[in-house]
Every structure is written in C-alpha cells, then in structure tokens.
C-alpha positions as CSV (number, residue, x, y, z in Angstrom):
1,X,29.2,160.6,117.7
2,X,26.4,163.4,118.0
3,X,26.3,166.1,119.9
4,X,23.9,167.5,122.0
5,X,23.3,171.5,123.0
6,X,21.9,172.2,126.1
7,X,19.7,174.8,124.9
8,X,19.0,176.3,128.5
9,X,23.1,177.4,128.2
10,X,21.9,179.8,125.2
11,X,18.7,181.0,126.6
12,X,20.6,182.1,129.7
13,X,22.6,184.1,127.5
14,X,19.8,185.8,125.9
15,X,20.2,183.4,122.4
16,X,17.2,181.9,120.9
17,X,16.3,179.9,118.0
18,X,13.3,180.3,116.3
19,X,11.2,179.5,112.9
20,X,8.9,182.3,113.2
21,X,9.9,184.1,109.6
22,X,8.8,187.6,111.4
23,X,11.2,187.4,113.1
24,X,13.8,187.6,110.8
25,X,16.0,190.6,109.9
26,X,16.2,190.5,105.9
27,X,18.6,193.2,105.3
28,X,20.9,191.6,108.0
29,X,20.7,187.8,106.3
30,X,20.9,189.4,102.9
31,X,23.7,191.7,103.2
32,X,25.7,188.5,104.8
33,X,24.9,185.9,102.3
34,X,25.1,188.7,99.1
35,X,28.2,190.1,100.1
36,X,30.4,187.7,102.8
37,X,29.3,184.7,101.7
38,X,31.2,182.3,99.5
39,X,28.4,180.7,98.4
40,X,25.9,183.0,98.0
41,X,27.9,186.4,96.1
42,X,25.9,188.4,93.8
43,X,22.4,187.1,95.1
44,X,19.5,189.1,94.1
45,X,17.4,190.5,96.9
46,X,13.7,189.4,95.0
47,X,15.3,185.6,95.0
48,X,15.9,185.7,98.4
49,X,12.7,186.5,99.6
50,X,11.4,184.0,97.2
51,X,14.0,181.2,99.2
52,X,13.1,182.5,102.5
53,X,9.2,182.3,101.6
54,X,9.7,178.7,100.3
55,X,11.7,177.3,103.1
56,X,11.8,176.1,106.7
57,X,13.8,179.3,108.1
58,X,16.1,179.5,111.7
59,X,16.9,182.4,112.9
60,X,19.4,183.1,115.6
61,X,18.4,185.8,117.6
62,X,20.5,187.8,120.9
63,X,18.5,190.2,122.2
64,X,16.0,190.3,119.4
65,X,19.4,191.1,116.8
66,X,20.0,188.7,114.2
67,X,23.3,186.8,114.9
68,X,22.5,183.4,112.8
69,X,20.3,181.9,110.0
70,X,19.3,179.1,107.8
71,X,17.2,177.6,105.5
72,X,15.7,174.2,104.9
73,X,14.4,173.3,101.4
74,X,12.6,170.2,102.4
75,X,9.1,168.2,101.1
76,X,9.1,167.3,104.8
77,X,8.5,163.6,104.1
78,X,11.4,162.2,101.9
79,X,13.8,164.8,101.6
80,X,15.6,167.9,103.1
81,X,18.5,170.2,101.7
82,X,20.0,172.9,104.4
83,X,21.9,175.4,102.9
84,X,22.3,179.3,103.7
85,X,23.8,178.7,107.1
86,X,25.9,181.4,108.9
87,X,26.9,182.6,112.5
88,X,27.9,186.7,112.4
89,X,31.9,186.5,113.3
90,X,31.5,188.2,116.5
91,X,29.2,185.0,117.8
92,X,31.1,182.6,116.5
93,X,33.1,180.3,118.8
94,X,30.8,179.7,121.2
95,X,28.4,176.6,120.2
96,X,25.4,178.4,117.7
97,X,26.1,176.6,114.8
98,X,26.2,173.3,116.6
99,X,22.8,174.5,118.7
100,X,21.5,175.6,115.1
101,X,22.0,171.9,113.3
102,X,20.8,170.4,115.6
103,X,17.6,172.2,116.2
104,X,17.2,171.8,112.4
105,X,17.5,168.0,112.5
106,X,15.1,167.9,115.5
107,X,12.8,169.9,114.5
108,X,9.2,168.0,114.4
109,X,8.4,168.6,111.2
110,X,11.7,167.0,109.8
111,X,11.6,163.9,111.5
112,X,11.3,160.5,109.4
113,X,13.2,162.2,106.5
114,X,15.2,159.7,104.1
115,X,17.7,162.1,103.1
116,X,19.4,165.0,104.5
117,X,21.9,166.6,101.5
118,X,23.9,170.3,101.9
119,X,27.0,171.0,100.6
120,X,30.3,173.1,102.5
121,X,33.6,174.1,101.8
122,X,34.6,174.7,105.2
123,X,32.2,173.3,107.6
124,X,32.8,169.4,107.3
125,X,33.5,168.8,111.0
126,X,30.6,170.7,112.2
127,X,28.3,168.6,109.9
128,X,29.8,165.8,110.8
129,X,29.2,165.0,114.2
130,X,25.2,165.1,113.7
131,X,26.0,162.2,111.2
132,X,26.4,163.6,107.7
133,X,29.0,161.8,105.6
134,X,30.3,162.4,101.8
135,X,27.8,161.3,99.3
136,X,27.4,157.6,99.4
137,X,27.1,157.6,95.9
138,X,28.6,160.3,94.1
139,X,28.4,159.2,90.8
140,X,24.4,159.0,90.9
141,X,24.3,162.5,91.8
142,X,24.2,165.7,89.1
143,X,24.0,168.9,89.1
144,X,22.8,171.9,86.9
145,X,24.8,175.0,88.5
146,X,24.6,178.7,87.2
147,X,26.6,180.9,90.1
148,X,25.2,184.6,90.7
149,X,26.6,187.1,88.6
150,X,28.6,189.6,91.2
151,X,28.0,193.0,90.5
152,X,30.9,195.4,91.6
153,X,29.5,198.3,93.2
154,X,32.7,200.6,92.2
155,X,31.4,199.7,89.0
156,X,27.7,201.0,89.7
C-alpha cells in the first residue's frame, strides 16, 4: 500500500516543503533534535551543521516558521539513509510526516536508488506504507555506534 499526499491540501494551508538549505531555521532543528529528540541527545551544534551541509535537507515550513525537517545522507545513485526526521508537536496529526516521506522518496535526485535504510523506535507504521520493511538481512548488517554524551545544563 502507498500513500499519496495531495500536496495542494498543504499549500492551501500555507505548508510547504522545500530543499532550499536557506531556508532552514538552525537554532529551531537543533534545539529539537539536541534536546527532544531520542535519537539525537547531546548533539553538538559544529556536527550538525557539518550533517546539514553534507545532506539532502527538507524543511517544513508554515508561514516561513520551521514546523518539520529532515535529512538524507545519500550518494544519489546506490544508496540513501533518512534520518533526523521530526514534526513540532503542535503540527502533528495532520498528514506532514506522510507529505514529508514521500516528497523525500520522490524527489528527482533520489530516484533509481537500490537501497533506502533509516532506523525508528516509534515511527514503523509511518514508514511502512511507502514500502520500508525490517532488514531483509539483518545478520549482514553492523554497526559501529558511539551515542552523544548529554551534557546536563544544571550541571553547567
């Protein structure tokens, strides 16, 4: 089953989509992912703006405020790995994160791609209806994982 987003629906609403890293609200993505996250804790600002710089980047946008993001770390001919993907609570519940994955899977320049990869604790049934499945093969896959160190700002 996919699922398609009418995009028009959004734009009526004053929502839009778009890859143009100007655009983007750093302080607004960073604070999310660095401190309401649960992937993303404790991640330091300069690595960041390295990721953003080195990926494919959406923004959701309402009225020129950031509401959504993510990123796509991608060769664009083999391979693609989204990750960093949020809605802020107050826009949730209305279709953006379906509207955002699939404007990532259509977007041109990811088109042909063998493998699509990203990894959720919570999201599953979103991901799953634009096809994503468990790892075919979990046993060929490995990881080398060192989390952010959270800093406690009581502490500081």
């Amino acid at each position: 089953m996919y699922v398609f987003m009418n995009a028009d629906t959004f734009l009526k609403k004053g929502y839009l989509i778009s890859t143009d890293k100007s655009l983007l609200d750093f302080n607004s993505i960073y604070q999310y992912l660095s401190e309401e996250s649960y992937w993303a804790k404790g991640l330091p600002a300069e690595r960041l703006v390295k990721a953003i710089e080195n990926s494919i980047c959406f923004g959701i946008f309402k009225e020129n405020r950031q509401v959504g993001f993510a990123r796509v770390v991608t060769d664009k001919a083999t391979f693609a790995y989204i990750c960093d993907v949020f809605v802020l609570p107050g826009c949730r519940g209305i279709g953006l994160s379906k509207w955002l994955i699939q404007s990532i899977t259509e977007h041109p320049e990811l088109q042909g791609l063998r493998r699509w990869s990203l990894a959720t604790a919570d999201a599953h049934g979103l991901y799953s209806q634009f096809g994503f499945t468990n790892l075919s093969r979990p046993e060929n896959w490995m990881e080398r994982f060192k989390p952010y160190q959270v800093i406690n700002k009581e502490e500081q």
